[in-house]
PAZAPA-4460 file (N, C-alpha, C; in steps of 0.05 Angstrom, whole numbers, plus 32768, in hexadecimal, padded with zeros to 4 digits):
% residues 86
    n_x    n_y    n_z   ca_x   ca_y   ca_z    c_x    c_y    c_z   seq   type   mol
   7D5D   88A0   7E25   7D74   8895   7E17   7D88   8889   7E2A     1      X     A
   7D87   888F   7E40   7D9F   888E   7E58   7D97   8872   7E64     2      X     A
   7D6D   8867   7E65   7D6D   8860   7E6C   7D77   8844   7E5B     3      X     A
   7D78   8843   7E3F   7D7B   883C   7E2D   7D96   8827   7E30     4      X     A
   7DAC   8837   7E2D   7DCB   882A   7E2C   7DC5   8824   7E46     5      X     A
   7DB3   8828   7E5E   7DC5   8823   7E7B   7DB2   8802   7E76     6      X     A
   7D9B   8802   7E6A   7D94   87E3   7E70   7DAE   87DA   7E59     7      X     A
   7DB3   87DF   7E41   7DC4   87CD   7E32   7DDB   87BE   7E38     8      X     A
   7DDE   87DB   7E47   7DFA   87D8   7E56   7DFB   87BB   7E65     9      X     A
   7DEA   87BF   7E7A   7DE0   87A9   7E96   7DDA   878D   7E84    10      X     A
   7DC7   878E   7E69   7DC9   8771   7E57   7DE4   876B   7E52    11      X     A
   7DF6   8775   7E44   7E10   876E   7E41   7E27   8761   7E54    12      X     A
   7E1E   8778   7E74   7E2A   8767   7E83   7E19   8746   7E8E    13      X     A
   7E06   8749   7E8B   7DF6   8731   7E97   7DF6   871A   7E7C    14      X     A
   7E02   871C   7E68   7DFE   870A   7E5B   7E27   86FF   7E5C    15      X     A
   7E2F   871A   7E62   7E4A   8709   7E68   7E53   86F3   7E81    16      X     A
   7E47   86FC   7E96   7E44   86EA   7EB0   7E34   86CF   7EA5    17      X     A
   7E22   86CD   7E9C   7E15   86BD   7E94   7E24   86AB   7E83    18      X     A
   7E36   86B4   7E6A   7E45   86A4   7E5F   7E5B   869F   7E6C    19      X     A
   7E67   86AE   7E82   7E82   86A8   7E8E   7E7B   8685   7E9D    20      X     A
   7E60   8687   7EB1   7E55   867C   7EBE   7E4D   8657   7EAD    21      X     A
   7E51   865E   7E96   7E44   8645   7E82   7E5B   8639   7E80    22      X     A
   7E6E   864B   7E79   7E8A   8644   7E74   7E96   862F   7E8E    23      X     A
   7E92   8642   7EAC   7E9F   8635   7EBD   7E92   861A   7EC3    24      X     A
   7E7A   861C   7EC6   7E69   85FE   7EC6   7E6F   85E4   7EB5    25      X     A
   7E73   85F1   7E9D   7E78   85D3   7E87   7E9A   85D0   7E88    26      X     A
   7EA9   85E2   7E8D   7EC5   85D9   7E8E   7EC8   85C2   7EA2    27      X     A
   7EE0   85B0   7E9C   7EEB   85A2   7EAB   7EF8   85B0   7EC5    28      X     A
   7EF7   8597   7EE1   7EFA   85A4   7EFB   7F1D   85AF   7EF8    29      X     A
   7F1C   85C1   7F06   7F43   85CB   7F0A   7F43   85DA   7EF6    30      X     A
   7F34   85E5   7EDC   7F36   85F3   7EC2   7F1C   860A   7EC2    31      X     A
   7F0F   8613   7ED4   7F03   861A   7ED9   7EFD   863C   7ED9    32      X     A
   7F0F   8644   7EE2   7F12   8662   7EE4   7F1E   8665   7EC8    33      X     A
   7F2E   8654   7EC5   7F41   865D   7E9F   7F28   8657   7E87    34      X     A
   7F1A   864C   7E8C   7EFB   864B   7E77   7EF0   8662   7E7C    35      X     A
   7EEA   8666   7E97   7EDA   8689   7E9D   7EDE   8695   7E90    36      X     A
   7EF8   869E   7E92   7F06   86B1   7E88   7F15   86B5   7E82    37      X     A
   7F1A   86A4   7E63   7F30   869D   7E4F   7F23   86B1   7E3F    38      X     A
   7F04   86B6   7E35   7F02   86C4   7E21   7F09   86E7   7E2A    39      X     A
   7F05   86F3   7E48   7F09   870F   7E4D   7F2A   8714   7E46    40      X     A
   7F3C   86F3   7E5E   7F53   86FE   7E52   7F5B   86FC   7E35    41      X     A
   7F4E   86EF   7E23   7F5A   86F1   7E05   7F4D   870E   7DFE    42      X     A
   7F3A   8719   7E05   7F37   8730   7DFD   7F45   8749   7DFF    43      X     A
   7F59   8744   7E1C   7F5E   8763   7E23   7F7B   8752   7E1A    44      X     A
   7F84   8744   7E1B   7FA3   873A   7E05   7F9F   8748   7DEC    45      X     A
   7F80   8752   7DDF   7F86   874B   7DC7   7F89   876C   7DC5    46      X     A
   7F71   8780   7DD1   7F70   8799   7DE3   7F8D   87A4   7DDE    47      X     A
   7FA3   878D   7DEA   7FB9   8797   7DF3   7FC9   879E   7DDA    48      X     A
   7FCD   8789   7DC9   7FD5   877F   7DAC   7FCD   8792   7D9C    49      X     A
   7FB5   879E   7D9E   7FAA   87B6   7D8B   7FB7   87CD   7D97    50      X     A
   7FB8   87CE   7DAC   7FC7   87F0   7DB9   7FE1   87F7   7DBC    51      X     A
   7FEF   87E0   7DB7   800A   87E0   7DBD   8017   87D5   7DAC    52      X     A
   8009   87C9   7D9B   8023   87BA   7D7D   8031   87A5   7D82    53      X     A
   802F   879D   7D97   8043   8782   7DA1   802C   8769   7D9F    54      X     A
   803F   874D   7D97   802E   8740   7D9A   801F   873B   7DB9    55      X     A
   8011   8720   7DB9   8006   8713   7DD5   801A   86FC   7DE1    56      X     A
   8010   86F8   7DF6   8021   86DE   7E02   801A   86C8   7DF3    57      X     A
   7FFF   86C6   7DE4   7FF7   86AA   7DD9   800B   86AC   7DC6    58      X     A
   800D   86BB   7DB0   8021   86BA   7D98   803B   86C0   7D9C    59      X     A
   8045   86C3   7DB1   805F   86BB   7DBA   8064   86A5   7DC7    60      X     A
   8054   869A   7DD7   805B   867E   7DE0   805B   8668   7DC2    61      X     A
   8044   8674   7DB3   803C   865A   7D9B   805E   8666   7D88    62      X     A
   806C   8678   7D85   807D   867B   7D79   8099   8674   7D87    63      X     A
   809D   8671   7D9D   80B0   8669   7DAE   80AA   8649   7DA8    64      X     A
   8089   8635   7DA5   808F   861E   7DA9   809C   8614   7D89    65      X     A
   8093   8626   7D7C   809B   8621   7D62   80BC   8627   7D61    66      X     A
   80C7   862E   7D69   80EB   862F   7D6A   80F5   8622   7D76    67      X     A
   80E3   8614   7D84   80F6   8604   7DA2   80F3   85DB   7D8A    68      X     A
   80D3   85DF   7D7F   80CF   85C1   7D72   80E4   85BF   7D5C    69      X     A
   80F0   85D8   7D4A   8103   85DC   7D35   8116   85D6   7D40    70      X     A
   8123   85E5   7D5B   8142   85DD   7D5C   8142   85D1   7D81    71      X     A
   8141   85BF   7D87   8140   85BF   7DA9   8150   85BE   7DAD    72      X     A
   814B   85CA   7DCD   8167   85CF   7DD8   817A   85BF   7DEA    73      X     A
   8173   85A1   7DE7   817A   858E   7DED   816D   856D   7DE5    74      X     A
   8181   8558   7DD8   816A   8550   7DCD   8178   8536   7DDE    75      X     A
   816A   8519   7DDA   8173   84FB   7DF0   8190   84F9   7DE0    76      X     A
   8199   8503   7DCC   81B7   84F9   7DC3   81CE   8507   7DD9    77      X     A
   81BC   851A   7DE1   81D2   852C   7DF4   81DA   8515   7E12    78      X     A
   81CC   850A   7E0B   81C8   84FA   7E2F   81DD   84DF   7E2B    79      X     A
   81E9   84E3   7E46   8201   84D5   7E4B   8206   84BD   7E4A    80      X     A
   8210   84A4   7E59   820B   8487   7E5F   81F9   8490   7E7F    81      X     A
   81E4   8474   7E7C   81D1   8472   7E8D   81B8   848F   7E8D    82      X     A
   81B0   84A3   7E79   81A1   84AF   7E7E   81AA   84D0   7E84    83      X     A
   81BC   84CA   7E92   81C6   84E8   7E96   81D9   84FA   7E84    84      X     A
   81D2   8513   7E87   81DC   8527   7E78   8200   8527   7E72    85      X     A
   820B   8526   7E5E   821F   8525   7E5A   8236   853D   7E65    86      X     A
***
């Protein structure tokens, strides 16, 4: 039985390297590591979100961009003669 979960185990990790690895290859260059391992960190954000009741950084940034497009906090009417700030 032991020997059982210990191969499953070892599939699971080898099929995650393998997909981390697919990931980094087909991403675009300079974006590379954030394709790797965009899906582990959305996982343990989400990990976090379940254990702790707070949201994530994704749904606070997407809710911050959403308050800033409603009211900004500076808009070109603010701007002086020639460009600069009044």
């Amino acid at each position: 039985m032991e020997a059982v979960v210990g191969a499953v185990g070892a599939l699971f990790a080898a099929a995650l390297v393998v997909g981390m690895t697919v990931r980094a290859f087909r991403a675009p260059r300079g974006h590379r590591m954030r394709a790797a391992f965009g899906p582990i960190m959305g996982a343990g954000e989400t990990w976090q979100e379940l254990h702790t009741g707070q949201r994530g950084l994704r749904d606070s940034v997407l809710e911050s961009n959403a308050e800033q497009e409603q009211r900004p906090a500076r808009t070109d009417a603010d701007d002086g003669p020639g460009g600069r700030p009044a």
